[in-house]
C-alpha positions, 0 to 999 in steps of 0.5 A, spaced: 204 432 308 212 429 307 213 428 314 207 423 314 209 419 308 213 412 310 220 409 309 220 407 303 220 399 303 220 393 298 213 390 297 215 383 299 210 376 295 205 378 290 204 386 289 197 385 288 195 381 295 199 388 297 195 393 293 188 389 296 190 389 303 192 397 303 184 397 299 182 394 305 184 398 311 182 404 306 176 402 305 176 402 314 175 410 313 170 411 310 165 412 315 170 417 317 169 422 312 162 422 312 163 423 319 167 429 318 163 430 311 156 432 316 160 435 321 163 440 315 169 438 316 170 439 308 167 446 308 171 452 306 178 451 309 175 444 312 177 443 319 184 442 322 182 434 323 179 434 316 185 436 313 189 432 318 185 426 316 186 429 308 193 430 309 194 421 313 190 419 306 194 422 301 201 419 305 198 413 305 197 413 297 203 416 295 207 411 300 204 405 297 204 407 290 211 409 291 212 402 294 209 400 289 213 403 283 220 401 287 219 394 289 217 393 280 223 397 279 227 392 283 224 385 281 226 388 273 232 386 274 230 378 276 230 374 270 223 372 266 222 365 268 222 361 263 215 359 259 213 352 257 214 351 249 207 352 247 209 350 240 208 357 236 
């Protein structure tokens, strides 16, 4: 699965824009894995492309979750902006 993972890369703008777009092109693979699902692919050892596409999905979550925790760790070093008085 390691040579699958990506670079690790800064998140850049608001993390959780980021977080719903890599949702929305998983939720593009869903017709695959039932695809691959009625075809038993997931049968026993599974097939080479269900462990292929097994394999792809893993990285792309690790990637991102990676990316994720990288890109909070660089911003925890930014000062926190400055609240308004609420009177408290």
């Amino acid at each position: 699965m390691q040579p699958r993972i990506t670079s690790v890369h800064a998140l850049e703008g608001d993390v959780f824009d980021d977080y719903v777009a890599y949702l929305r092109q998983s939720s593009k693979f869903v017709e695959k894995v039932y695809q691959l699902e009625k075809a038993g692919g997931f049968d026993g050892a599974g097939s080479q492309e269900s462990r292929d596409f097994t394999a792809d999905r893993l990285a792309a979550g690790a990637s991102m979750l990676r990316d994720m925790i990288y890109s909070a760790w660089l911003q925890s070093a930014n000062p926190e902006p400055q609240r308004p008085n609420s009177g408290f």
